[in-house]
C-alpha positions as CSV (number, residue, x, y, z in Angstrom):
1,X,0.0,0.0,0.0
2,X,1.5,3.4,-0.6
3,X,1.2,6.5,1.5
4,X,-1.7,8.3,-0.7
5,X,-4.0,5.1,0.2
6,X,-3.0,5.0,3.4
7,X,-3.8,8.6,3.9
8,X,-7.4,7.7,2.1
9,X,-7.9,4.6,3.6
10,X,-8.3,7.4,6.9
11,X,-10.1,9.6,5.2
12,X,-13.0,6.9,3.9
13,X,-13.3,6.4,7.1
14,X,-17.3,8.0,8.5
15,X,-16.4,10.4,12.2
16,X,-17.5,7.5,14.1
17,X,-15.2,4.6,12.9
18,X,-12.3,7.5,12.6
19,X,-13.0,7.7,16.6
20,X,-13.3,4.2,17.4
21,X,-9.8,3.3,15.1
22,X,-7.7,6.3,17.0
23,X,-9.0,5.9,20.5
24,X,-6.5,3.5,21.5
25,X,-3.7,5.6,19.7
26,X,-4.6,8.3,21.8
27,X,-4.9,6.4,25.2
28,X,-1.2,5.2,23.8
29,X,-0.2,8.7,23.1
30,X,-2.0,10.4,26.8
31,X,0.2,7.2,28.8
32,X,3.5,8.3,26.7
33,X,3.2,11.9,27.8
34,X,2.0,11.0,31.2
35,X,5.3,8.4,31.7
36,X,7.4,11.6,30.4
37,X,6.0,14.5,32.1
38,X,5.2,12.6,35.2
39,X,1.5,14.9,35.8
40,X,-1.7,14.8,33.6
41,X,-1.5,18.5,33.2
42,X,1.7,18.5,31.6
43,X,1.2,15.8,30.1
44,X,-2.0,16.8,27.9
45,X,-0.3,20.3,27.4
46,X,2.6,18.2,25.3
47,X,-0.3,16.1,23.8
48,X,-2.0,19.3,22.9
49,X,1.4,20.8,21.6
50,X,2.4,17.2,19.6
51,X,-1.5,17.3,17.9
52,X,-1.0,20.7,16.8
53,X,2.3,20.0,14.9
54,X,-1.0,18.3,12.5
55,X,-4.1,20.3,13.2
56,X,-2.2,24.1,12.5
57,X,0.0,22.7,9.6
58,X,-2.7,24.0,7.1
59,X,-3.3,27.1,9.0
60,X,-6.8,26.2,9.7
61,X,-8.7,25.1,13.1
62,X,-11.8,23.7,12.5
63,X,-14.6,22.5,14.1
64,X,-14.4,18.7,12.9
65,X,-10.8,18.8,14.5
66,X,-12.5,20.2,17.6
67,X,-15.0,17.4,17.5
68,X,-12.8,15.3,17.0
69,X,-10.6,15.9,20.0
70,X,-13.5,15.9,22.4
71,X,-14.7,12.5,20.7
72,X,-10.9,10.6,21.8
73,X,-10.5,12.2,24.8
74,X,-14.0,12.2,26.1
75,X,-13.9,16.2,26.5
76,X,-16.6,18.7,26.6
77,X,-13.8,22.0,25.6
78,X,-15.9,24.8,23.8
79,X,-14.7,26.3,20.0
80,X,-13.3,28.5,21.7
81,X,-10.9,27.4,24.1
82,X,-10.0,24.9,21.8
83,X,-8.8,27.4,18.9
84,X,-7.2,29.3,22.1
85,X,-5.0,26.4,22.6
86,X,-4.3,25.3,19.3
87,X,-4.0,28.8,16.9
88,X,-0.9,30.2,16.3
89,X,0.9,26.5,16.5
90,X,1.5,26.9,13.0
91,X,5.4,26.5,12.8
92,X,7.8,24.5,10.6
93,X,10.1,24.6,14.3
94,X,7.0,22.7,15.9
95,X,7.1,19.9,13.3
96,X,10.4,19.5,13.2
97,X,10.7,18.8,16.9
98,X,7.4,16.6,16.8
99,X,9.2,14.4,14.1
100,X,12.7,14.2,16.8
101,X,10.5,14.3,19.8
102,X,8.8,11.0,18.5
103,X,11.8,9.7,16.4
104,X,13.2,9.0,20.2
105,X,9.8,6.8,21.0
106,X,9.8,2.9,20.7
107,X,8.6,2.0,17.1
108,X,5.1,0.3,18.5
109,X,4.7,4.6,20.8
110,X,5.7,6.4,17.1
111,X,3.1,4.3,15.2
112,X,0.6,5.3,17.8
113,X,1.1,8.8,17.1
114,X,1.7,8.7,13.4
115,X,-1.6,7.2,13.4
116,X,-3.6,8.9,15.9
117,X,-1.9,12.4,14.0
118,X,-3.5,11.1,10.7
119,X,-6.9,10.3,12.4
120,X,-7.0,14.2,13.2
121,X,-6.0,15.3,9.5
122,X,-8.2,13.3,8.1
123,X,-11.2,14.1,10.4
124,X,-12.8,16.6,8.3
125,X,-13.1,14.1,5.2
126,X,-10.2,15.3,3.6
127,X,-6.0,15.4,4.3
128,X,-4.4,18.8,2.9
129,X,-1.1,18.4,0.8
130,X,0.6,20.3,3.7
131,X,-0.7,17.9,6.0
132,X,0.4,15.0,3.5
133,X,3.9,16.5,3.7
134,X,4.2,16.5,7.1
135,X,2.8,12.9,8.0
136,X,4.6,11.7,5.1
137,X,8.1,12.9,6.5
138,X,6.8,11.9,10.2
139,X,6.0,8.0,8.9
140,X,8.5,7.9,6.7
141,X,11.5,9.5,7.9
């Protein structure tokens, strides 16, 4: 399979299934962050800095995104607090230490969030090029 189907594979997915195939990525992502940080509220403040490296890479937070969030994590955030704490995450810098940050994760923990990353660009039905280029370098290398 190459990386475009992979990508669409994710987005053919309906909101539901797209929840119920990243929930366990998340819980996988949440227990690396906690292990690291050693509290939940720094650990969901690195969560919420690693899932912005995807969700700001087109410049846009939307509301599927924000949906989408709530759905895996079993929050009730408004629109607004969640664009509060993802806008103006919109760096190349950010990425790039996303991509070393989980290069330095066992390979079962990086699959976790390579996947769970995809689940939130594809979650509004479609996945940018920008977001392409970023997974793409993230799974790949």
């Amino acid at each position: 399979m190459d990386i475009k189907q992979f990508f669409q594979d994710f987005v053919n997915l309906d909101f539901d299934e797209l929840v119920d195939q990243c929930r366990p990525f998340a819980a996988t992502a949440y227990k690396v962050c906690l292990r690291q940080e050693g509290n939940e509220s720094d650990a969901i403040a690195k969560l919420i800095v690693i899932i912005s490296s995807v969700v700001c890479v087109d410049g846009v937070v939307n509301r599927k995104e924000h949906e989408f969030f709530n759905a895996l994590f079993y929050q009730d955030i408004s629109y607004d607090r969640f664009d509060e704490l993802f806008k103006d995450k919109n760096s190349e810098n950010l990425r790039e230490g996303t991509i070393i940050l989980l290069n330095k994760l066992s390979y079962e923990e990086k699959k976790a969030f390579a996947l769970l990353l995809t689940g939130f660009a594809a979650c509004n039905e479609t996945i940018s090029f920008e977001e392409q280029k970023y997974l793409t370098k993230l799974i790949l290398g």
